[in-house]
N, C-alpha and C positions, 0 to 999 in steps of 0.2 A: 504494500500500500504506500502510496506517495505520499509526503504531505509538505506543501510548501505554504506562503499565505505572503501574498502583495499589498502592501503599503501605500497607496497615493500623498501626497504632501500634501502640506498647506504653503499657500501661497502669501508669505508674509503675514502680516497681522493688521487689523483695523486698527487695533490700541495698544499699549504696552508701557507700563511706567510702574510710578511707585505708588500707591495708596498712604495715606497720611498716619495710620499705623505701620508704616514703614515695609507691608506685604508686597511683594512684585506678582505683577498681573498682565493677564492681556486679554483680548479679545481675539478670536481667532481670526487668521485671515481663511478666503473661501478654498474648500477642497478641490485639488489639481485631478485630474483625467487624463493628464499629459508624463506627469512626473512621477516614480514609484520607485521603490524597491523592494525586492523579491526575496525572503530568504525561502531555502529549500532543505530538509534532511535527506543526508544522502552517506553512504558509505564512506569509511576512511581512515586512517591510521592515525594515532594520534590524540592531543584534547582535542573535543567536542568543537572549541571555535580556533582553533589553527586555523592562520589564515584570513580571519575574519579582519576589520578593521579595529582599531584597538577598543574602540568606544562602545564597539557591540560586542566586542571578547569581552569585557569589563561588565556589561550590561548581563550578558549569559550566565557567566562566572557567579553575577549574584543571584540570578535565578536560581541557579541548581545548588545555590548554599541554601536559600528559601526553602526552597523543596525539599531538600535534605534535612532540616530543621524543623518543617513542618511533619514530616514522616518520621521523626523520632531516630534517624539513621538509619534506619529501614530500605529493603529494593522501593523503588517504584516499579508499579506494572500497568502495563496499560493491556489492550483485548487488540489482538490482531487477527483478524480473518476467522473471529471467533477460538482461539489461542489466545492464550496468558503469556507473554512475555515477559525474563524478568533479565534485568541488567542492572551494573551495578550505576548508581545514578540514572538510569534508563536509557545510558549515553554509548555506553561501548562500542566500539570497532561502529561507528557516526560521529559526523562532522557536519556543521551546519556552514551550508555556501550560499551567498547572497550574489545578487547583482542587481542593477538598476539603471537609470541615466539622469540622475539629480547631481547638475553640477554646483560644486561645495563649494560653499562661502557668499552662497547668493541671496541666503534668504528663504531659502525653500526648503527648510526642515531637511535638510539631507541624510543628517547625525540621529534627528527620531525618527525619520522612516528606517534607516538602520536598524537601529535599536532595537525600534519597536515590531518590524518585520521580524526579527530574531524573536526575541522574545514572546511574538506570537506563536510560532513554528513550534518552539518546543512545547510551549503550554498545551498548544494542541497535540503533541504526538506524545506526551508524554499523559494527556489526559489528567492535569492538574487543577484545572479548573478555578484556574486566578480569574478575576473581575479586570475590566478594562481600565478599570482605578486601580488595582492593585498592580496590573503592569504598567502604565504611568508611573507612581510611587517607585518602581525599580530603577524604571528610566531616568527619574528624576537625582536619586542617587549619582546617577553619570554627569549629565549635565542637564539646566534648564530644558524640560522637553517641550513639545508642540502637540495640543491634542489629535491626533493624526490617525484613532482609532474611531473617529464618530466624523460625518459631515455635518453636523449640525453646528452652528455659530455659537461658540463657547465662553463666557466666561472663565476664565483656566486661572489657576494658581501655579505659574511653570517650573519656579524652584521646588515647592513639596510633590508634584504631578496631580495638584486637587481639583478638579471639575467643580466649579461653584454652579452654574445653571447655564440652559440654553436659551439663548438670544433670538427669538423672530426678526424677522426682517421682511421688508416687501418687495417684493421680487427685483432684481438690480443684474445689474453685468459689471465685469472687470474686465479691463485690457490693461495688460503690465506685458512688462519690458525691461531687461537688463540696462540702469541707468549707466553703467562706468563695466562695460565689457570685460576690458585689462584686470579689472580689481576682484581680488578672492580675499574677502575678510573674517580671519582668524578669532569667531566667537568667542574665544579662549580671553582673548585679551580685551573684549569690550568694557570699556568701564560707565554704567552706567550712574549716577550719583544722586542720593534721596537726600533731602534738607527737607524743613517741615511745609516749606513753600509749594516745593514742589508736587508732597501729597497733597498738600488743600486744589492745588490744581488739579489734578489726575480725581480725585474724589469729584468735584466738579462736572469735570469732564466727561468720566464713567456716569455718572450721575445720568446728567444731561444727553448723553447718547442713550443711555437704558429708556428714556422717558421718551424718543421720539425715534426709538423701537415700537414702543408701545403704541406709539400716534401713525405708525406709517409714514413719518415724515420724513422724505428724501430730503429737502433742503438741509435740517438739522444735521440728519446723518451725515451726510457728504460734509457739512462744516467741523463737526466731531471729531470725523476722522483726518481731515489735513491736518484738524491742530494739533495733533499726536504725529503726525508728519512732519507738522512743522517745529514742533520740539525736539524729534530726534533728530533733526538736523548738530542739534548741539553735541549729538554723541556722535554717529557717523554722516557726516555730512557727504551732500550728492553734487554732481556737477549740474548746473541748467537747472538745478531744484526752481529757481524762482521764477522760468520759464516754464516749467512743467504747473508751477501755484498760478500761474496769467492762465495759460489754458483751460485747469479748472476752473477758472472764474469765470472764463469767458464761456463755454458750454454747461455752467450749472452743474457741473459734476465734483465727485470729490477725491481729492487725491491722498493716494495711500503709498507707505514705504513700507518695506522688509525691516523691522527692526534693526536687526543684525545684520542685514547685508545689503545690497545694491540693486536689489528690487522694485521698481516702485510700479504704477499703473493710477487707470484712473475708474472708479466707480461713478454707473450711470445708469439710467434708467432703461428696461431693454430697447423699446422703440429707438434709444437713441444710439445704440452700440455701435450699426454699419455706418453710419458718416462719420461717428467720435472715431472710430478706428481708421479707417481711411485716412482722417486727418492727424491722428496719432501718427501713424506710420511713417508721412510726411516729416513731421518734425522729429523723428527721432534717428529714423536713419538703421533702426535694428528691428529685427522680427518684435514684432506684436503680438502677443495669443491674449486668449478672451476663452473665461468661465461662466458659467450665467447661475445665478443664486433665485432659486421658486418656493422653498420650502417656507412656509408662514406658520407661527407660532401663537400667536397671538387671536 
């Protein structure tokens, strides 16, 4: 029996700062169709994630300490083909291989669809039965994750991996685009900085977009979201940022960055996606792609 389990990203984030009790947060950006990775089990000599990228060897490693901790030391066993399997860790003579085409340091979750593609694979083959929060919380042990097991618009707590609630929204389109090509930034060394200012703004802000979620209100939202756009300019800034801010103004749409990386795009309402793109394409000079968000919560 096979068992592998693909990943899509998220695509940057709508929000992302600090709350005024000093918790880091964000609002998810919308789930890719385009971007993924793959992990698969599959035979091989060896530990289990040889091979692997360090982030999700690391990630692995702590699954199967979990599992082992939660089985008292004990085999796991899972039922194959109606057969009991038993190994020690449930890993033997298996190696978990991934692959995908999320290029790193963009902004598009590349390190949690990693992760969390891993981490899904074994949970299923080893028949554990972890919760999507609880492999979050793994992931989050590695680094900040991205909630990247749900399409749903998330309120996320990305240092503990805590799922706060889902976000409606009324139905919109994204066209993003690698702002700065050349550039791969190294999430490792972002420094993002909380003073108490800073939460009363992000409180505000989270605030105020949560409330015109609830209203249907594109205007709102689209201004919501630049201004967490336009604040993280202060941590990594973009080239033409303030060309990409005239656009939105000028089409009523609203513009969004990759927290962490060089992502940005512009949210719109759908009718308005094929001309906003055409004329995106113009000004930017690099492929364009476009998601489109219908799920309604509210």
């Amino acid at each position: 029996m096979e068992f592998s389990t693909k990943i899509y990203s998220r695509i940057g984030e709508l929000m992302q700062g600090f709350l005024s009790d000093g918790s880091a947060f964000m609002v998810s950006g919308f789930s890719s169709r385009r971007w993924f990775s793959e992990a698969r089990v599959e035979e091989g000599d060896g530990a289990p994630g040889a091979g692997l990228p360090p982030k999700a060897a690391r990630a692995l490693a702590l699954l199967l300490a979990l599992m082992e901790d939660r089985k008292g030391g004990q085999q796991v066993m899972r039922a194959t083909q109606g057969k009991g399997t038993q190994a020690k860790g449930g890993m033997d003579g298996l190696r978990v291989g991934l692959r995908g085409n999320i290029p790193p340091g963009k902004g598009l979750s590349s390190s949690s669809t990693d992760i969390l593609s891993v981490l899904c694979v074994v949970n299923d083959y080893l028949a554990a039965g972890l919760s999507s929060g609880e492999l979050y919380q793994v992931a989050a042990q590695v680094e900040p994750t991205d909630p990247c097991l749900s399409d749903d618009i998330l309120l996320f707590y990305q240092h503990s991996g805590v799922p706060c609630r889902s976000i409606g929204l009324p139905p919109m389109s994204l066209l993003y685009f690698d702002a700065e090509p050349g550039r791969v930034i190294n999430t490792e060394t972002v420094q993002r900085p909380w003073t108490p200012g800073v939460g009363k703004f992000f409180d505000w802000l989270l605030f105020s977009f949560l409330r015109a979620a609830e209203a249907g209100d594109y205007e709102a939202l689209f201004e919501r979201v630049t201004a967490s756009a336009e604040y993280n300019q202060t941590v990594i800034g973009l080239p033409r940022f303030a060309d990409y801010c005239r656009l939105a103004r000028d089409t009523r749409s609203g513009l969004m960055v990759a927290h962490s990386g060089t992502i940005a795009g512009l949210l719109t309402r759908p009718e308005d996606c094929a001309e906003l793109q055409a004329r995106l394409q113009a000004a930017t000079g690099v492929p364009v792609y476009s998601e489109h968000y219908s799920q309604i919560l509210f």
